[in-house]
N, CA, C and O atoms as a printed pandas DataFrame, in Angstrom:
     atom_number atom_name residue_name chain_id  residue_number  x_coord  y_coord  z_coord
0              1         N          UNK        A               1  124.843  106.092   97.168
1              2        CA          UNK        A               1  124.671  107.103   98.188
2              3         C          UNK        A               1  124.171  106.445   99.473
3              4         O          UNK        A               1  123.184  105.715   99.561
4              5         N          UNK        A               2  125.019  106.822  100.483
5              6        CA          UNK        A               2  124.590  105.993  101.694
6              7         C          UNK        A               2  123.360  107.062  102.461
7              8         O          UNK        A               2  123.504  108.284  102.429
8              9         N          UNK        A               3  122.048  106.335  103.201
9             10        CA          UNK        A               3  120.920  106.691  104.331
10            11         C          UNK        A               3  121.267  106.066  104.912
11            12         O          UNK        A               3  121.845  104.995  104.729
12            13         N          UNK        A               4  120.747  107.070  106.507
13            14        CA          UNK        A               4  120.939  106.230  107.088
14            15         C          UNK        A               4  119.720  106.511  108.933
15            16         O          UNK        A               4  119.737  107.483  109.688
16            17         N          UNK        A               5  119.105  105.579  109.004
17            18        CA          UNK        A               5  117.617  105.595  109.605
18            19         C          UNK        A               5  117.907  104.989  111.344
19            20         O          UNK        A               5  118.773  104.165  111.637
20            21         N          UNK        A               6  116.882  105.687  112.390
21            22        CA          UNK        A               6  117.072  104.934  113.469
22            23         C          UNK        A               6  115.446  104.767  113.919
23            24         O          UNK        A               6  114.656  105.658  113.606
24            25         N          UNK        A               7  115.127  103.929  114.448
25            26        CA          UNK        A               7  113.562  103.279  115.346
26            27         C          UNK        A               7  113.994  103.346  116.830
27            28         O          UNK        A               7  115.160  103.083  117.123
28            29         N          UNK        A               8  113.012  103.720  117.856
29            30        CA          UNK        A               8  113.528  103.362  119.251
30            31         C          UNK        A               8  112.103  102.329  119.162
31            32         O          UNK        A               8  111.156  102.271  118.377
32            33         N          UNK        A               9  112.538  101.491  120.523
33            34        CA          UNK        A               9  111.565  101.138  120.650
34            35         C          UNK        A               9  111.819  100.278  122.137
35            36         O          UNK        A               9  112.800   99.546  122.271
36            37         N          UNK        A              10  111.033  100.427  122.974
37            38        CA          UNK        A              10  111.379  100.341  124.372
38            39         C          UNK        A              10  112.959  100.501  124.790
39            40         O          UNK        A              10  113.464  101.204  123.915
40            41         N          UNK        A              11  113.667  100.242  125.489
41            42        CA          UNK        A              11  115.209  100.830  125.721
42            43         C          UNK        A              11  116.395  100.503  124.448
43            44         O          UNK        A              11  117.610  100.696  124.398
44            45         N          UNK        A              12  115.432   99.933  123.498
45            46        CA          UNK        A              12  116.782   99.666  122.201
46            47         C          UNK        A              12  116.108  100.291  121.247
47            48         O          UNK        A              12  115.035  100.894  121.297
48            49         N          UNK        A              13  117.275   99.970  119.851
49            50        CA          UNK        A              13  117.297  100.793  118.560
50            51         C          UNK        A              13  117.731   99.977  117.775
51            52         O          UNK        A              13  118.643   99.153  117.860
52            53         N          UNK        A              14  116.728  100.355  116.651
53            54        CA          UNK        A              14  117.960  100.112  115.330
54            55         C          UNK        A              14  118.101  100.763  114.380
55            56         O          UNK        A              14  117.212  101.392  113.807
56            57         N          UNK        A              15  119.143  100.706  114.109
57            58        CA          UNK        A              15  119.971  101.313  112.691
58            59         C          UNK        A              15  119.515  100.836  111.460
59            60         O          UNK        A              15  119.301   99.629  111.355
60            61         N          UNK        A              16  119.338  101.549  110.553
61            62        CA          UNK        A              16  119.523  101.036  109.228
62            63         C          UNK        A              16  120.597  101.568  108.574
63            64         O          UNK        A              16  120.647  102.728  108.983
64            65         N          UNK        A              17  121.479  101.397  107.800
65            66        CA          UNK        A              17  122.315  101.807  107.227
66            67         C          UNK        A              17  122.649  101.164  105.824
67            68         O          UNK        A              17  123.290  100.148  105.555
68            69         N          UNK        A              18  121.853  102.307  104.816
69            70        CA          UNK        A              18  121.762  102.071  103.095
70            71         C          UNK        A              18  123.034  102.424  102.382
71            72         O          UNK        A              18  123.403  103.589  102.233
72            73         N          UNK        A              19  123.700  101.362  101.941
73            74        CA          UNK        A              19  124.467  101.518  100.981
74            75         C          UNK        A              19  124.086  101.477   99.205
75            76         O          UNK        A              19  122.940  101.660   98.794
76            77         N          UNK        A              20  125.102  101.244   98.423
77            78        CA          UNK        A              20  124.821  100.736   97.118
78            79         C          UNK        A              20  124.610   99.307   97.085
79            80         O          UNK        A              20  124.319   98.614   96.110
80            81         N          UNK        A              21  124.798   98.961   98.290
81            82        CA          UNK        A              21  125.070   97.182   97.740
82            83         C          UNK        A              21  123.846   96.467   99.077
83            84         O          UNK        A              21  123.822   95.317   99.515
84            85         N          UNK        A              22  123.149   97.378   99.359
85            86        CA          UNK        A              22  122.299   96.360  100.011
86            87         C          UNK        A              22  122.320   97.697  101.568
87            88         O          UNK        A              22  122.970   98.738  101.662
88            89         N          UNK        A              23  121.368   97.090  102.520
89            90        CA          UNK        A              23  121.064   97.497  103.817
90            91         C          UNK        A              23  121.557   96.730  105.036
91            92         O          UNK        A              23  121.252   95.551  105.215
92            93         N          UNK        A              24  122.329   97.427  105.875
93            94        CA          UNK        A              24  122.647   96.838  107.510
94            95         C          UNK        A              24  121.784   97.321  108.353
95            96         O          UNK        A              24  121.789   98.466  108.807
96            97         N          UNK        A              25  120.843   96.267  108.640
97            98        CA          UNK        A              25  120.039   96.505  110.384
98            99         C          UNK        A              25  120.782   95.990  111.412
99           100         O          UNK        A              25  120.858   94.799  111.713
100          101         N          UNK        A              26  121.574   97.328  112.186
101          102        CA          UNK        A              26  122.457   97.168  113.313
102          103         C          UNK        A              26  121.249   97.213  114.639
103          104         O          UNK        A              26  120.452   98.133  114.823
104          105         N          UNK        A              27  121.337   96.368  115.197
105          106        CA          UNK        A              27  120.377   95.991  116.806
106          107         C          UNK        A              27  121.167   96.296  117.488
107          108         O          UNK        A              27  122.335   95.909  117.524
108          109         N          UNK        A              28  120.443   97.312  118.364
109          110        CA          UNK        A              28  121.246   97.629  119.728
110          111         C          UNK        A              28  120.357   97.226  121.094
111          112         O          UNK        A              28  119.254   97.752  121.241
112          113         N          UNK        A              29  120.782   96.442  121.917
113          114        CA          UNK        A              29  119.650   96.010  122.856
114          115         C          UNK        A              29  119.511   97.150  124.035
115          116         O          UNK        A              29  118.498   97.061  124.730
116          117         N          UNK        A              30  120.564   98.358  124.363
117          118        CA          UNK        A              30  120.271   99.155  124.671
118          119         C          UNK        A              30  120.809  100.698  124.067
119          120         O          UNK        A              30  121.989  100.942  123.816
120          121         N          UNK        A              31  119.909  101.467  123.932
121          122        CA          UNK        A              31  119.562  102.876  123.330
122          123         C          UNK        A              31  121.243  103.417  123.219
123          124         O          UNK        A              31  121.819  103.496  122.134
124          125         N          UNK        A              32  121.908  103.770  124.567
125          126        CA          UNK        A              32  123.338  104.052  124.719
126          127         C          UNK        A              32  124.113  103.440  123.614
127          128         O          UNK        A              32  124.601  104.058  122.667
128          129         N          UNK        A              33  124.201  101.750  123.898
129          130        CA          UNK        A              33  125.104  101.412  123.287
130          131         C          UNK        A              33  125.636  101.702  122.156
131          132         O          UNK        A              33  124.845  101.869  121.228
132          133         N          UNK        A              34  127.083  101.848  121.878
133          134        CA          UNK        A              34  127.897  102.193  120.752
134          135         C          UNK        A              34  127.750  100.833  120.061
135          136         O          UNK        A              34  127.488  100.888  118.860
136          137         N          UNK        A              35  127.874   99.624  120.618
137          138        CA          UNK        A              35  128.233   98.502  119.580
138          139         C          UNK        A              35  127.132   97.621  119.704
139          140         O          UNK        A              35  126.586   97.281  120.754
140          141         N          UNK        A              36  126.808   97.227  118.376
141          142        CA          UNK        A              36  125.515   96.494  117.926
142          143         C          UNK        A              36  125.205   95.085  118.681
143          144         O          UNK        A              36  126.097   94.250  118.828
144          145         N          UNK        A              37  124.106   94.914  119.068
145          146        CA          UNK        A              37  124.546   93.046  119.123
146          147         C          UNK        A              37  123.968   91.818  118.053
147          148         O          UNK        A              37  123.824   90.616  118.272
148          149         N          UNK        A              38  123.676   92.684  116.713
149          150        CA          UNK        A              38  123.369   91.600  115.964
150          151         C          UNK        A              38  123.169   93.144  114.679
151          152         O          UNK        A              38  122.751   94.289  114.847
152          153         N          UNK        A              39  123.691   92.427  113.495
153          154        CA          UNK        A              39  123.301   93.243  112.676
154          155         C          UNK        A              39  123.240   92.029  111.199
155          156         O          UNK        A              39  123.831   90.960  111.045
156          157         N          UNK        A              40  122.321   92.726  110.347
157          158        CA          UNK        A              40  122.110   91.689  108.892
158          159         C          UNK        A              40  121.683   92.699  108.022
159          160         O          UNK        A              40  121.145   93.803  108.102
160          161         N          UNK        A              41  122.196   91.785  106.990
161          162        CA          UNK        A              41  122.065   92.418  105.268
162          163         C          UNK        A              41  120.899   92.231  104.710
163          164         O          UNK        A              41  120.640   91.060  104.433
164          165         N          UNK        A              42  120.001   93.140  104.424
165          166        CA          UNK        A              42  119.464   93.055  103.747
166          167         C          UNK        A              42  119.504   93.370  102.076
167          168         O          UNK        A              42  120.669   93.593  101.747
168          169         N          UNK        A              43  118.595   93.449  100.964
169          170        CA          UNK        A              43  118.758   93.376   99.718
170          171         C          UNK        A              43  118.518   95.341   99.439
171          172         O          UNK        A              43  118.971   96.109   98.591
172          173         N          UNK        A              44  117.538   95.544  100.704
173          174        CA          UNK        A              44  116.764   97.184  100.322
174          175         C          UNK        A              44  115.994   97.395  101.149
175          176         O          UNK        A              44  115.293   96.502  101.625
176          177         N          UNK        A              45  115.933   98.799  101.569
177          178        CA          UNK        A              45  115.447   99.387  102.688
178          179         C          UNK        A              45  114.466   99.054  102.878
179          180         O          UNK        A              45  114.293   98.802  104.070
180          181         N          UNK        A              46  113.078   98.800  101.861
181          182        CA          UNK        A              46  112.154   97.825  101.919
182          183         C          UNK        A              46  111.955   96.737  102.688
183          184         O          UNK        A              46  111.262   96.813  103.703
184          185         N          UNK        A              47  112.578   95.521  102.269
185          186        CA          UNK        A              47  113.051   94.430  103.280
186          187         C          UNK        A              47  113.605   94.305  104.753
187          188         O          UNK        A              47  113.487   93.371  105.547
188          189         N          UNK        A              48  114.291   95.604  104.893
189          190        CA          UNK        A              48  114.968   95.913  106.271
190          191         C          UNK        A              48  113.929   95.822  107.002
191          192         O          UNK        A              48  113.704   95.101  107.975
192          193         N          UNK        A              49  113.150   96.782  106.356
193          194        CA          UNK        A              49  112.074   97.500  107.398
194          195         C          UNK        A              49  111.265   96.456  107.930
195          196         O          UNK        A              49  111.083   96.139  109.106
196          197         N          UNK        A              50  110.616   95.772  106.440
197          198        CA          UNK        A              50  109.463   94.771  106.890
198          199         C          UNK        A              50  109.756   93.836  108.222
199          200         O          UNK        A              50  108.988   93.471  109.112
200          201         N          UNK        A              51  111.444   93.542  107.974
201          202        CA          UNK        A              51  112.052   92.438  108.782
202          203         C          UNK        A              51  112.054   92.724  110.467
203          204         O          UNK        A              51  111.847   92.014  111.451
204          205         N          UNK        A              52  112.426   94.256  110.237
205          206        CA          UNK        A              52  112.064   94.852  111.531
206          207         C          UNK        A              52  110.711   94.943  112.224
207          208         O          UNK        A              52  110.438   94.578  113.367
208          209         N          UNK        A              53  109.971   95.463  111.377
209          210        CA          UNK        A              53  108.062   94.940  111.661
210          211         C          UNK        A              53  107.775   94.026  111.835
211          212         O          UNK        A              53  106.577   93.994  112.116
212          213         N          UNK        A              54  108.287   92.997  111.839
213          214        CA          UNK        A              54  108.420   91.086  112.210
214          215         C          UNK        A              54  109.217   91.151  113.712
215          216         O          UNK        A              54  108.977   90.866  114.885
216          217         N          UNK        A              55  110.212   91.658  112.979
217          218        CA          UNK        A              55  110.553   91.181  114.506
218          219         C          UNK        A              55  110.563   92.098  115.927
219          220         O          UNK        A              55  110.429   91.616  117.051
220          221         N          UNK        A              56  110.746   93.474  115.630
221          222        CA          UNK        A              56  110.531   94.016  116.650
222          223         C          UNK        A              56  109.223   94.933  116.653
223          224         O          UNK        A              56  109.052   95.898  117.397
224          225         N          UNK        A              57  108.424   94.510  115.792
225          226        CA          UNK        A              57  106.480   95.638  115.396
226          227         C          UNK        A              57  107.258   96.926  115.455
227          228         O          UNK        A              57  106.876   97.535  116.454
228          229         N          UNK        A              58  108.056   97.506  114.901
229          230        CA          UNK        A              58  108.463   98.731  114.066
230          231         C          UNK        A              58  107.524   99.047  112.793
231          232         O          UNK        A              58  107.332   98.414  111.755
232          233         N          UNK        A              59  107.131   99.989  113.165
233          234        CA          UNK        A              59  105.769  100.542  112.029
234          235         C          UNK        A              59  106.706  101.267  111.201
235          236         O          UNK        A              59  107.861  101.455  111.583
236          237         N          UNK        A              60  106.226  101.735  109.957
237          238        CA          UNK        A              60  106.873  102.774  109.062
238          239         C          UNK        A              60  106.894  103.886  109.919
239          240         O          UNK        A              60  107.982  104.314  110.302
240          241         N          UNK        A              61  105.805  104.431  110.287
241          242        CA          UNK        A              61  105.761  105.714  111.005
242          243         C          UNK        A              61  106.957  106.392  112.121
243          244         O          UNK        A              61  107.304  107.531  112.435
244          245         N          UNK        A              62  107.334  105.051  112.490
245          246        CA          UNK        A              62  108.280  105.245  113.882
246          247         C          UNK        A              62  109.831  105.432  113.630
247          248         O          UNK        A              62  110.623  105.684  114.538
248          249         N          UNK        A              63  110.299  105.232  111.851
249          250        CA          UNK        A              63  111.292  105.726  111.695
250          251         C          UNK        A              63  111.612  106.815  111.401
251          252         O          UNK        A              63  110.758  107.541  110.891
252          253         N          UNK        A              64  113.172  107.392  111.652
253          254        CA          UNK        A              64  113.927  108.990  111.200
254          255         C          UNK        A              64  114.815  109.063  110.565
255          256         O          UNK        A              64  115.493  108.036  110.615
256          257         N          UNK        A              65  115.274  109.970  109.808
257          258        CA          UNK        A              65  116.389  110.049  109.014
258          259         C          UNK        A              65  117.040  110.671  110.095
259          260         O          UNK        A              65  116.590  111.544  110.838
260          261         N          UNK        A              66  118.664  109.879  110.111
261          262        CA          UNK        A              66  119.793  110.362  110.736
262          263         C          UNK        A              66  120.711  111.581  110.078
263          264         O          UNK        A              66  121.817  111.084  109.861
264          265         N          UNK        A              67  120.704  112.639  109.771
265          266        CA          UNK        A              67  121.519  113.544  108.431
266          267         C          UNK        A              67  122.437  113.228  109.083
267          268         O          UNK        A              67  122.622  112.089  108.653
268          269         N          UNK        A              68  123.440  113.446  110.089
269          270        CA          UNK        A              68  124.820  113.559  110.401
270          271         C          UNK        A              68  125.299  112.239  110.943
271          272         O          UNK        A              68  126.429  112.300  111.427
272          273         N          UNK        A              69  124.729  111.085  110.979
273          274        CA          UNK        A              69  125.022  109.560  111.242
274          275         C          UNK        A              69  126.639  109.230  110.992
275          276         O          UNK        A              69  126.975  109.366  109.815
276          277         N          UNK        A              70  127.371  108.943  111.629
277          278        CA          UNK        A              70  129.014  107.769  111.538
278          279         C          UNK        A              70  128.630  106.980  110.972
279          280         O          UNK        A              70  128.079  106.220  111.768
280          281         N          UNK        A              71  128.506  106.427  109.495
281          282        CA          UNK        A              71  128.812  104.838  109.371
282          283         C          UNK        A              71  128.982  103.501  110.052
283          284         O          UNK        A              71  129.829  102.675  109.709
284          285         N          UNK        A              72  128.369  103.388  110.756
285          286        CA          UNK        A              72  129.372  101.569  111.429
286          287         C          UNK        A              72  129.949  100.614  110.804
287          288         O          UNK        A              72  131.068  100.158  111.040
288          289         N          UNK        A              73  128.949  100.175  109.716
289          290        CA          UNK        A              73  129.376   99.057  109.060
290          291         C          UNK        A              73  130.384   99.566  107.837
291          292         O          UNK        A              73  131.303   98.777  107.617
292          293         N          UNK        A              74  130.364  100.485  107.198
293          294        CA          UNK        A              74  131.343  100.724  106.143
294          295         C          UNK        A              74  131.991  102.125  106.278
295          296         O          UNK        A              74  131.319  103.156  106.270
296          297         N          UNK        A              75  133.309  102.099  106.400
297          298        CA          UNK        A              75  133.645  103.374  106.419
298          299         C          UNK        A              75  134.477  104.154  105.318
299          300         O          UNK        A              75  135.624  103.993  105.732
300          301         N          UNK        A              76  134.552  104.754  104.392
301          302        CA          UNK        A              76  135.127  105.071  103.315
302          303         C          UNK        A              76  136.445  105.764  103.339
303          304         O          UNK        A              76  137.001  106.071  102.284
């Protein structure tokens, strides 16, 4: 079952996007943008997150569930 999560955080975002087979953190360097400029696999939403708290100080608190989210990385 795919989630799928967004963080703002000064004029960018990121995506998380949970599949069965692991997590995509899509980076957007600005908020607008449609297309990512760096995205990676993680193992589980767990790991995403932390990776994001490393690198961009994304707290738990500051994420949302997307209900009506497009897919980027996988589309069925």
């Amino acid at each position: 079952m795919s989630r799928f999560f967004v963080s703002y955080f000064g004029n960018s975002k990121v995506i998380l996007e949970k599949y069965d087979f692991g997590v995509y953190a899509l980076y957007f360097a600005n908020r607008e943008n449609k297309i990512s400029t760096r995205d990676d696999l993680y193992d589980n939403i767990d790991d995403a997150k932390m990776f994001c708290k490393e690198d961009f100080n994304i707290s738990e608190d500051n994420w949302e569930e997307l209900p009506n989210h497009i897919p980027i990385m996988v589309t069925e």
